[in-house]
N, C-alpha and C positions, 0 to 999 in steps of 0.2 A: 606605926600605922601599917598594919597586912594589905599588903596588894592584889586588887581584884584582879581575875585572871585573861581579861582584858584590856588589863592597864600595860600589858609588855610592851609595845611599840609606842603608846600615849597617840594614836592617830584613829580617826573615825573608820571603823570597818563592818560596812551593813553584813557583811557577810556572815563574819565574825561574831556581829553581837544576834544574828539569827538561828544561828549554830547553839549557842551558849542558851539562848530563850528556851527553842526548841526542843531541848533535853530538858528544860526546866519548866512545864506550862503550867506549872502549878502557880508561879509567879507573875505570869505574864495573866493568868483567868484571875487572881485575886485582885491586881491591879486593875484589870478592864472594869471589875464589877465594882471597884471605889468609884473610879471617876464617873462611870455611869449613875453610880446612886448621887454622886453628888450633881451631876448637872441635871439629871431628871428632875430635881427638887428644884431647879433654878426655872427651866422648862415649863414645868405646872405652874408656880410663879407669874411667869410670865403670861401662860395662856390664861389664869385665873382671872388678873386686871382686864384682860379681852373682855371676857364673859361679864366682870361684874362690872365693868365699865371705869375702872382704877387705873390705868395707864398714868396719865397725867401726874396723879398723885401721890403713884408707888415707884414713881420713875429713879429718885436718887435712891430709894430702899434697893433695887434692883437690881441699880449700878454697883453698889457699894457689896453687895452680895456677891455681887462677879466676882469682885476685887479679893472676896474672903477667901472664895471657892477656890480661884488660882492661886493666891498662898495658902489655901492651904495642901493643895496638890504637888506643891513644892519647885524646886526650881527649873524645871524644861516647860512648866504652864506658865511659870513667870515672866520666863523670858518668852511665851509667845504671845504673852499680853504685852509686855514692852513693845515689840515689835507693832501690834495690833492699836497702842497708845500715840504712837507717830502716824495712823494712818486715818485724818478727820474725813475722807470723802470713804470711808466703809463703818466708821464708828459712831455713833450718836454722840453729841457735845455730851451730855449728861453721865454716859458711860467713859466717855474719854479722859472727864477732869477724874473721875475715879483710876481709871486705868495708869497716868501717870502716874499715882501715888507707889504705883511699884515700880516706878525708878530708883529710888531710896529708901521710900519710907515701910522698909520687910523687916518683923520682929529678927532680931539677932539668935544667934545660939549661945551658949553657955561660954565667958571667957574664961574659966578654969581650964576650959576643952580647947582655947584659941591659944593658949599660952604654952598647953603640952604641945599641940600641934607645934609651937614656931620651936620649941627645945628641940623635937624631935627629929625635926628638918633641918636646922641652923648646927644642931648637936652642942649644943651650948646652956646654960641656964639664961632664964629672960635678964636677968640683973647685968650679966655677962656683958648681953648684945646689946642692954638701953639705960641708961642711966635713969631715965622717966618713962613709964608706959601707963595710958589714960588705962583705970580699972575698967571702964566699958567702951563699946564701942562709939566710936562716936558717928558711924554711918554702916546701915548693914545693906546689901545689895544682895540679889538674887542664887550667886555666886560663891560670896564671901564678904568677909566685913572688915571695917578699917579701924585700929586706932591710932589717937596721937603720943609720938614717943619723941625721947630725944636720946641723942645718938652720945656715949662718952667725949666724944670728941665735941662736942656742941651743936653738932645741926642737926635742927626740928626734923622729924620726919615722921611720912604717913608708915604704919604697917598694915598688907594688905595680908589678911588670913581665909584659906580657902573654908569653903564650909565641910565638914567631916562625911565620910561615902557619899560622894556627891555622882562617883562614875559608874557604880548600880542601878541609882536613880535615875541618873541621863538614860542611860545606857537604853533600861528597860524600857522607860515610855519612848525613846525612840523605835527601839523594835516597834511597839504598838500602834507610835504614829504612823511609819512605815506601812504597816499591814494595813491599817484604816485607808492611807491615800491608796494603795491599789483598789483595796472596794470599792472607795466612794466615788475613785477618779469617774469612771464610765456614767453615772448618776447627775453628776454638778453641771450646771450649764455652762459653763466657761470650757474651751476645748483644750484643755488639758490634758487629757488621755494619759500614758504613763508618766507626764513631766511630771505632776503631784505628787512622787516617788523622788524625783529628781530635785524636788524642791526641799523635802523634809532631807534628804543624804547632805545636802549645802547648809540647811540649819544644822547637820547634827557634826560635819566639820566646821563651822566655824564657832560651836559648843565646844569642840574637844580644843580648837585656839584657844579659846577663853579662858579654861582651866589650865593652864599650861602658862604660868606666872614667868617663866623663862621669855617664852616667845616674847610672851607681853613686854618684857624689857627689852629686848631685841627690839620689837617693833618702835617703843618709846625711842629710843636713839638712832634708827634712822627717820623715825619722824622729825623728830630736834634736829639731825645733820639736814635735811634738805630745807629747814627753816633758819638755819643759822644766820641769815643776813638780812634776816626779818627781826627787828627786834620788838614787834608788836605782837606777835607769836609767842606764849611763854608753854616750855615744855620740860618737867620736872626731872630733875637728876636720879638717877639709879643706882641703890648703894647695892653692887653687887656681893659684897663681902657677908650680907644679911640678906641672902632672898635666894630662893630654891624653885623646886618645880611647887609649890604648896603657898609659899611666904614671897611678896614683896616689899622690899623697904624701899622708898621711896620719899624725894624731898617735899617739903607737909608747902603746900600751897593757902599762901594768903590770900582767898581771894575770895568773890560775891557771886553767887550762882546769879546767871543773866535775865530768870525769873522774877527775881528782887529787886526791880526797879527803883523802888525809893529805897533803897540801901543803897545803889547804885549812884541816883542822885546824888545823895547827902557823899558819900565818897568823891563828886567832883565827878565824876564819869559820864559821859553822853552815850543816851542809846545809841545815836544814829553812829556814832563811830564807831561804837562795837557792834555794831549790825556789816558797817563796810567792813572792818577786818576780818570779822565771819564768811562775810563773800565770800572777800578777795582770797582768802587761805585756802577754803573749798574749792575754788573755781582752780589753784593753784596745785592741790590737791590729784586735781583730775586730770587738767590739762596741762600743768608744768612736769609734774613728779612722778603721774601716776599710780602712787601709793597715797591711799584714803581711808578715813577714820568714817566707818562704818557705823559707827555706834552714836553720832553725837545730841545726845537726847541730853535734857536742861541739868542731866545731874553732870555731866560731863564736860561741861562748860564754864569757865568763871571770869568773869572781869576782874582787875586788877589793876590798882593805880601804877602810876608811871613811875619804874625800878629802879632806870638808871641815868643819873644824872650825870654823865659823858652825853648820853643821846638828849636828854632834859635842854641841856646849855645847847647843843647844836640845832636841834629842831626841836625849840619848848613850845610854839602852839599843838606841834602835831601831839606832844605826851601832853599838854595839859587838857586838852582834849580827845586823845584816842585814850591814852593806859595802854594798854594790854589784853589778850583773848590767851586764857591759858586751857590748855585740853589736855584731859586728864584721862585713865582707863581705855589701853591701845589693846585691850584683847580681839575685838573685833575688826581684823585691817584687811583689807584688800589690794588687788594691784595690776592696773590696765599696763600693758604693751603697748608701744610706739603706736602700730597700725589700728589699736583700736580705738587710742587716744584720737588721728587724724579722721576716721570712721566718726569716730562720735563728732569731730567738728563738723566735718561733710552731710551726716543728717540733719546737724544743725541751717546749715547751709544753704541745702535743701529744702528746709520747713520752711526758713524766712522767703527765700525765691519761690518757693511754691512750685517747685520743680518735683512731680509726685512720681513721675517716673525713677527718676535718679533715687528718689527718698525711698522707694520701694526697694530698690536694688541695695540700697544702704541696710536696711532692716536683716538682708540673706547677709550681708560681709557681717552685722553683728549678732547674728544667733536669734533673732529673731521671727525666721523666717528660715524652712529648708533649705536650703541647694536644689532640691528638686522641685521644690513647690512652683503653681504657675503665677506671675507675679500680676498679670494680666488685668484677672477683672477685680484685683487689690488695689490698682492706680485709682480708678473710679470711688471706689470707698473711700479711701485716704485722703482723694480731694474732697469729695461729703462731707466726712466729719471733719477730718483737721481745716478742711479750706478757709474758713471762718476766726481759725483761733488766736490770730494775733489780733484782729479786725482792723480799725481806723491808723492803726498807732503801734509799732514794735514796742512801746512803752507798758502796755495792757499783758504781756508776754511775761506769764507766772507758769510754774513747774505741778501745781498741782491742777492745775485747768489740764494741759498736758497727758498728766497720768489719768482726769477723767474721763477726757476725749476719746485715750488711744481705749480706756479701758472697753468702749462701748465696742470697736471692733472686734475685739478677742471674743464675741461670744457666736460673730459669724463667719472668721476666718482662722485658717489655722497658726495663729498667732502664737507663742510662747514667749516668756520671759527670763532669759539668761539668770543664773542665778549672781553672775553677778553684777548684771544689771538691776538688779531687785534689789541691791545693795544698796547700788548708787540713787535709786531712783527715794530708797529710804532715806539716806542719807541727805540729798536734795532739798527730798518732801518737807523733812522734818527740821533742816535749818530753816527754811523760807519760813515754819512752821512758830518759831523759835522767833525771828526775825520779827513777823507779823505781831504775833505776842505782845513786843517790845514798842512794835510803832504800826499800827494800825492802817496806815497810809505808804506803807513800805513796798517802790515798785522793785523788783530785783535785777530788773534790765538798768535802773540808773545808777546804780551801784555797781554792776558787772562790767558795763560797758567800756569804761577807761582802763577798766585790766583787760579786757577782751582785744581791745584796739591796739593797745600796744604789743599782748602777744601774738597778734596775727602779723605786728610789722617784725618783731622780734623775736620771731618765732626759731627754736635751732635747726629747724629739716627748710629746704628750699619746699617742699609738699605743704608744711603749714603756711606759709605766709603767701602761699599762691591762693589760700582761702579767699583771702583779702579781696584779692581781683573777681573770686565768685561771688562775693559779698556786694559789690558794688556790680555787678555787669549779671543782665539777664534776657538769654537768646543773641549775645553780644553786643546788644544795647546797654549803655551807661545809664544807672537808677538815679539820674538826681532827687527824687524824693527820698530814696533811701538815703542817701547819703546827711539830707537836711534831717532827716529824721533821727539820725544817729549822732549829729551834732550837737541836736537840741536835747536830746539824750544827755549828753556828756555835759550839758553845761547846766543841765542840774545839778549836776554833783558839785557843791561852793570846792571842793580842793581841789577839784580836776584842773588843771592846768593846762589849757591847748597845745602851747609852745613847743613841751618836750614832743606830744605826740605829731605833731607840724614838722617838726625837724625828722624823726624817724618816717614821717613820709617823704617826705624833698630824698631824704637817703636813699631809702626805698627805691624812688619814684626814677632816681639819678642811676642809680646803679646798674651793672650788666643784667641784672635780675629785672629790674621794672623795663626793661625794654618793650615787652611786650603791653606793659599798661599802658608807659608813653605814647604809643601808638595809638592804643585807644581811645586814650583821654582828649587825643588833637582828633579823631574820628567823631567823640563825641561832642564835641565842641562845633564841630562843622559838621552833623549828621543832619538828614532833611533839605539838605541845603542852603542852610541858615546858622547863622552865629549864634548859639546860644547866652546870648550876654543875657537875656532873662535870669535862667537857673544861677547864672556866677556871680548876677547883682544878690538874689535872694542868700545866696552863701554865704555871700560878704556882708549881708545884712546881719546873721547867725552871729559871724566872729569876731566883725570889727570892733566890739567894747573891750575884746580880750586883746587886742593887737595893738600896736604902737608901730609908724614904719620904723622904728629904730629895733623892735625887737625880732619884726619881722625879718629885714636883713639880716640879723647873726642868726636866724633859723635857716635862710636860705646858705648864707654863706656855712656856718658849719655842717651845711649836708654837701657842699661842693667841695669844701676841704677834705673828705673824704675819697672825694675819684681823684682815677686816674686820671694822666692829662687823652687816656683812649677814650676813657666813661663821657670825659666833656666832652669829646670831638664830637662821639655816637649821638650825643644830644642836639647836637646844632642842626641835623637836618628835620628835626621833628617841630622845633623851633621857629625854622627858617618856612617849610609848609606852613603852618597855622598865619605866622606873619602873610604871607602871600598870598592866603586866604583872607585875613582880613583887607588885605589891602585893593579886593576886587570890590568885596563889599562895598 
């Protein structure tokens, strides 16, 4: 295969690919004038059903035409219809069930041409490297396409084959995109200005990740290292000895795209637990690991009955009902830092307190907002539109209400969107998206919330778990409805177990660290100058089906076996206050 002459460093360089354009416009005007003939024809289309009053009826004709028009322009429109397929509050339903069809379902190229390719690159004959290789592909994607082989040695595996000059074709309609967002930025209503430059450079590096089959394996095995103690996580083996910058060989996955419900079913598998493992991993993703799968749209997702029977015999409800959530295709990955990880808990934080001041200033720590900008008559807005968005209930607290809400600000302040917040925010969108799909009544706060709870007490930075205290106190006032609300929350969930989370508070709460809660907790108890035995009967009304005093004791005692004989002392006059308050009463 000859190398294009901006494949030397294999890294995204605007610079570079506008250099290379620019001596050549003969390629860059013969391109413009395709995609314009082709979408003009899509255009007229559409204004025609206006005129002749056909909307309604040429609706799926229309959509389906998109779908052709983008494959057929090949794959940088592909993939920004993929993108454009996870976003239902910008896409018509009708155009959207179209648009996912180019998650997988993209004509293949020639396997005579995928087989020289994998010689080429492997430097070996196919026979060499596979005992069995499927004569067609058995799934082609935007990108490249997969078949099933089996390895001399015996084990199944996928090969993933790139598709042939694919970094001409990026390359070039990037330049073009490129050019287009500086015109059109100053035109569009959203305030954008030159970030629409800044946005396509983020698509066209994490295009040049994509094709870069190396990275992609990289990225697979630290995904699988930080999951390794999750055995509900399943994340496919790398046969490095077959896979190059071009070629992945990879272990062939059993398993049931999360779309196929009654395949699902008949497998023994329950949505609703493949919907929790979805969460919990994303939510883990983000705010455990930091490193997050970008991409995880329904082709990338499989269920998977229960593998192993060591964990079967130890905990067999949890696999005869969860299985497994396997995630496949790491070219697209990302990767937040410590402080942006506690930033994002802190806007969160902030949204639920309704704290718009602090949330504004949250918005300048994650790029959302300049440094220099005045944050000022933004507090006012932000209470406007977001004030409403949890409403009666943190239960109602979905991610694409969210992205609709904030989207109404962006058109009268100068708002932007990190690129790789655009990520996550994809990412997000589009499991809640996935989620919903699967169970129609799916809230994501009941689901999140006992992973939330426990890493705010378990959190590794003293910064995170001090969330916790902002979570429950607002204006230094203790939230007992917040608190009821977040119980009743968790005890939706049938596996949620109070106990363990009970015990890591009493820890918490005991520790040199909850000092400053303790104090609280006996202020809130005796705030107004009254005992609040109201709010702690209504609590105890919450948990007591979940409690036994026999289990309650070994929750309080194994959080005391934990201190020191200083941590008990430290305890006794917070103790000894509240008692002596009650005892005026």
């Amino acid at each position: 295969m000859s190398q294009h002459p901006l494949a030397k460093d294999r890294r995204y360089d605007p610079d570079a690919i506008a250099q290379y354009y620019g001596k050549r416009p003969w390629l860059a005007i013969w391109r413009t004038l395709t995609v314009i003939w082709f979408f003009a024809g899509f255009v007229l289309g559409l204004k025609s059903d206006q005129w002749l009053n056909r909307v309604e009826y040429n609706k799926f004709k229309r959509a389906a035409q998109l779908r052709e028009i983008l494959t057929h322009l090949g794959p940088t429109f592909i993939k920004v219809g993929q993108a454009l397929s996870t976003r239902p509050d910008l896409i018509k339903k009708d155009f959207l069930d179209e648009l996912i069809k180019l998650q997988d379902q993209l004509p293949p190229f020639d396997s005579a041409r995928a087989f020289n390719i994998i010689e080429t690159e492997l430097d070996r004959s196919v026979e060499e490297i596979y005992s069995e290789i499927s004569k067609e592909p058995v799934a082609a994607a935007s990108l490249g396409q997969v078949y099933q082989a089996k390895l001399h040695s015996g084990e199944e595996v996928a090969v993933k084959v790139q598709r042939p000059n694919l970094l001409p074709i990026l390359t070039l309609d990037l330049y073009l995109m490129r050019w287009a967002a500086g015109w059109l930025a100053p035109w569009l209503p959203l305030n954008l200005g030159h970030d629409l430059k800044l946005i396509v450079d983020e698509f066209g590096i994490k295009l040049f990740e994509e094709i870069d089959y190396l990275n992609e394996g990289r990225n697979a095995e630290k995904f699988a290292a930080n999951f390794r103690d999750d055995p509900e996580v399943k994340v496919p083996a790398i046969y490095w000895r077959y896979s190059s910058y071009h070629v992945l060989t990879l272990e062939w996955i059993h398993g049931i795209k999360l779309t196929d419900t009654e395949q699902i079913e008949k497998a023994g598998l329950y949505t609703d637990s493949l919907i929790r493992i979805g969460v919990t991993s994303g939510l883990r993703q983000l705010l455990e690991h930091g490193f997050f799968h970008a991409d995880p749209h329904p082709g990338n997702l499989f269920g998977l009955p229960p593998q192993c029977p060591l964990d079967a015999e130890r905990q067999p409800s949890k696999w005869v009902q969860g299985g497994q959530m396997a995630y496949i295709d790491f070219g697209m990955m990302d990767q937040l830092d410590q402080t942006t990880k506690e930033n994002l808990v802190d806007a969160v934080v902030h949204l639920i307190n309704k704290d718009y001041d602090d949330l504004a200033a949250d918005f300048v720590k994650l790029g959302f907002l300049t440094p220099e900008t005045d944050i000022r008559p933004i507090v006012p807005a932000l209470e406007a539109v977001l004030g409403d968005l949890i409403g009666e209930s943190v239960r109602d607290f979905n991610f694409k209400t969210i992205t609709d809400k904030f989207s109404e600000l962006m058109f009268d302040y100068p708002f932007r969107v990190p690129a790789k917040f655009a990520l996550i925010i994809r990412s997000l969108v589009t499991q809640e998206g996935l989620a919903l799909s699967m169970n129609p009544n799916f809230k994501i706060v009941e689901v999140a919330y006992p992973y939330v709870a426990r890493r705010l007490l378990t959190g590794e930075t003293p910064q995170l778990r001090r969330r916790l205290i902002e979570v429950l106190f607002k204006d230094g006032k203790f939230q007992w409805n917040r608190l009821e609300n977040l119980i009743a929350i968790a005890r939706t969930d049938n596996s949620f177990d109070i106990m363990p989370t009970a015990q890591l508070g009493l820890q918490y709460l005991f520790s040199d660290e909850g000092k400053f809660l303790r104090r609280q907790l006996v202020l809130a108890l005796t705030e107004d100058d009254r005992l609040h035995t109201e709010e702690v009967q209504r609590l105890w009304n919450l948990i007591k089906d979940d409690l036994n005093p026999g289990q309650l004791f070994n929750a309080a005692w194994g959080a005391l076996a934990e201190l020191s004989t200083e941590g008990a002392a430290a305890i006794l006059p917070s103790v000894g206050a509240l008692a002596a308050f009650s005892g005026k009463k």
